[in-house]
N, C-alpha and C positions, 0 to 999 in steps of 0.2 A: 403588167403583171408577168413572174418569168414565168414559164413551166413547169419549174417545179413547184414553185410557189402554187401554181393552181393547182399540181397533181394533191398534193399536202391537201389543200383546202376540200377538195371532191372526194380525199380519202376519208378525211373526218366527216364529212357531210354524209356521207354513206354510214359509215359508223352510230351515229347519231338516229338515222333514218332505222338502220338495220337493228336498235335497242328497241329503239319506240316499237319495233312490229312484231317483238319476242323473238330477235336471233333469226328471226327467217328471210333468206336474200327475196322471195316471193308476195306477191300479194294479188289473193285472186280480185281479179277482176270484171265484175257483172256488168253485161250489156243487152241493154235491150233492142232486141231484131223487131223494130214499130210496124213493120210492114206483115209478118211473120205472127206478131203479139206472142213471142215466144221468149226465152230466158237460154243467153248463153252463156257459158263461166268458161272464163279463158284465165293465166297468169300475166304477169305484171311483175318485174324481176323490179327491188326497190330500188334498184340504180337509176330508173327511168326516171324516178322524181328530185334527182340530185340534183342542185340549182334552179331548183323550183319554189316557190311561195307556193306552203300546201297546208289548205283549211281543215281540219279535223272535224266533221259535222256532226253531232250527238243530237239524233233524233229519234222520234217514232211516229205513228201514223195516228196511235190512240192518241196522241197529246195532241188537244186543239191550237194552243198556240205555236206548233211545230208546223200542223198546215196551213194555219194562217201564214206562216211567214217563208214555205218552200216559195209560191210564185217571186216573191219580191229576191231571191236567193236564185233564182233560175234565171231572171233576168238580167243583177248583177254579173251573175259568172259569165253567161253572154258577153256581155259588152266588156268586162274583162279580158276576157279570149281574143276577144278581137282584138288586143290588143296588144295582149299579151300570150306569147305562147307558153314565156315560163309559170306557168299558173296552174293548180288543179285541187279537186276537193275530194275528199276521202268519207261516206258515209260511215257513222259509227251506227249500229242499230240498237234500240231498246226496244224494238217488237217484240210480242209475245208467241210468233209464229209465221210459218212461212209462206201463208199467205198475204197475209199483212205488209210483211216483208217487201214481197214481190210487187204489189198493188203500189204500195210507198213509192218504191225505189224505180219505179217506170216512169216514173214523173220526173227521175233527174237524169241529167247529160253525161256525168261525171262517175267515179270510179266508188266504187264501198268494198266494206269486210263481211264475209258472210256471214248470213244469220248466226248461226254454231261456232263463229271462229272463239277462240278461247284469247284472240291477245285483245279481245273489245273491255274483258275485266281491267287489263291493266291498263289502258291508254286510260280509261274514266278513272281511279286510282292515280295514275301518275299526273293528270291536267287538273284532279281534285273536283271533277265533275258534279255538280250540286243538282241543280236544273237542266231541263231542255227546252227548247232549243238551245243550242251551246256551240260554237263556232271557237275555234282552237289556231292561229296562224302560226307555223312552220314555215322561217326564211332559208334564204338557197343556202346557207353553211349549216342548220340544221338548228341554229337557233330559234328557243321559242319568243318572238316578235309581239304575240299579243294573246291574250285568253279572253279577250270578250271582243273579237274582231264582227259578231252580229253589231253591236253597240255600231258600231264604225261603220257598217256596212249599210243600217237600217239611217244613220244621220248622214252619210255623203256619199251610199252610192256606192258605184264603182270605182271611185275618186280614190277612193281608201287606199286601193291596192297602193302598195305592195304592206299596208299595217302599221308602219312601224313607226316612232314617235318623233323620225324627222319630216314624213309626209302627212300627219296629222300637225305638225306644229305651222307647216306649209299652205294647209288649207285654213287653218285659223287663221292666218295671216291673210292671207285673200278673202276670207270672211270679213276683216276688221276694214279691209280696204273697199269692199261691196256696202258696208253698212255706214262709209261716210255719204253716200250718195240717198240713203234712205228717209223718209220724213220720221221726225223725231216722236209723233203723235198721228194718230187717225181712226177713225171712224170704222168698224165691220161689222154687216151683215149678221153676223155670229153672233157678235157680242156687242147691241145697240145700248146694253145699259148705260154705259161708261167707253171712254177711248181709251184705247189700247197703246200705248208707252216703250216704244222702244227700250231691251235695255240688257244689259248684257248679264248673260246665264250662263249655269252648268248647263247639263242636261235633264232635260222635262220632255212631258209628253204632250205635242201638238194638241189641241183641244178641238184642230180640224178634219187636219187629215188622219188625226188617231195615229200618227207614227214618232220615233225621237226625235229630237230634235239639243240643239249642244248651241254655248258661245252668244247667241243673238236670240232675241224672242219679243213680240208684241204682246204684251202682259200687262192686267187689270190687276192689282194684288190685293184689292179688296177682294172680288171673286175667283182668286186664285188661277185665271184663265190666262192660257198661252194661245198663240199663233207663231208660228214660222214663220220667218218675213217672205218666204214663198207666198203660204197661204195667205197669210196676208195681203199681199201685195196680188194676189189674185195670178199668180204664174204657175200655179198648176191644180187642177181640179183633182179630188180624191179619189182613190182609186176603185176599183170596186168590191164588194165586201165578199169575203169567203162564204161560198154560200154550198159549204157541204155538209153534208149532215153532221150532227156532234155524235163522236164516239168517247165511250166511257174509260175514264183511268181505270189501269188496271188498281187493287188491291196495295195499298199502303204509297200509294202517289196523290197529290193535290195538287189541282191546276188553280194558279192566279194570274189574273194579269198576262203577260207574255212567255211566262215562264211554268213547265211542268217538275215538280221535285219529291223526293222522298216526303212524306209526312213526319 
């Protein structure tokens, strides 16, 4: 690639970067001092994120299926990182206040907008933001690469990165290539009524580990029951269950399922 050619490409990618954040080259930056248990706000000029794969995370703390699904989001970005350094996630907030806020966002690694920032309206307005938990993927020229990269994240992991729908077509293929080696039929624990049937699916919900699952599934369809050829195949035990207190939606939100939304 010549020079100018990249400069072109890093000027649009900024450009792009520098809309999404309401025209401001800045974006503050919260970090938590763990030793200290204190809050410090430093800037973050948008250029730092150009040529970066950068997640847009629309959460809150009141929403229970948002804390169910930070540990498994903290873990990924981990093992991401290590791997990648052009990588990073941007909290969006929907808390109702700043302690909340504060409390939330100590638990992540990664960068957010502040409580009161005013461009949190428009990034949820412009991704079309419905629900939360809600994962947003920004690739390195500033294209948006995925809007339900949780979906990706919550079925393969850190495998997902970098989103986009030639590394998703990538692990299907290696999915299709794992699943010739699989028994066609078998027996589980879970589900003694009946065996469970190999067979190739969209996306459903594990009926073990409670997580998604895409592509492949051990499946009864008389009793509508899934397994992950993981779980099935007895390669990974479930995780453990969020076990913090439930806090209440605010006023004109309902939580189902995995997802918290307008009513």
């Amino acid at each position: 690639m010549s020079s100018f050619y990249l400069t072109v490409c890093l000027a649009k990618t900024h450009t792009v970067l520098y809309a999404l954040f309401g025209g401001s080259d800045y974006i503050n930056l919260i970090i938590m001092r763990r030793l200290k248990y204190t809050l410090c706000i430093s800037q973050v000029p948008v250029s730092k994120l150009v040529g970066k794969t950068v997640l847009l995370y629309f959460s809150a703390k009141w929403c229970g299926p948002c804390r169910a699904f930070l540990p498994t989001l903290v873990k990924e970005y981990n093992k991401i990182k290590e791997k990648h350094s052009d990588f990073e996630i941007v909290f969006i907030s929907s808390d109702r206040d700043q302690s909340s806020f504060d409390e939330f966002f100590s638990e992540m690694p990664w960068l957010a907008l502040p409580l009161e920032d005013d461009r949190k309206a428009f990034l949820k307005k412009n991704f079309r933001i419905r629900g939360i938990p809600s994962l947003v993927a920004i690739g390195p020229t500033g294209q948006t690469v995925s809007r339900d990269a949780k979906a990706h994240l919550r079925i393969h992991g850190a495998d997902a990165f970098p989103f986009t729908e030639e590394k998703l077509e990538e692990l299907q293929k290696e999915l299709d290539e794992m699943a010739k080696g699989w028994p066609e039929k078998l027996k589980h624990a879970l589900h003694e009524e009946h065996e469970l049937v190999l067979l190739r699916r969209g996306t459903y919900g594990c009926d073990g580990c409670e997580e998604m699952g895409s592509t492949w599934s051990y499946r009864c369809d008389e009793c509508d029951f899934d397994l992950h050829p993981k779980c099935a195949l007895a390669e990974e035990k479930k995780g453990e269950e969020d076990g913090k207190a439930a806090e209440e939606a605010p006023a004109g939100y309902v939580c189902e399922g995995d997802v918290c939304r307008k009513a």
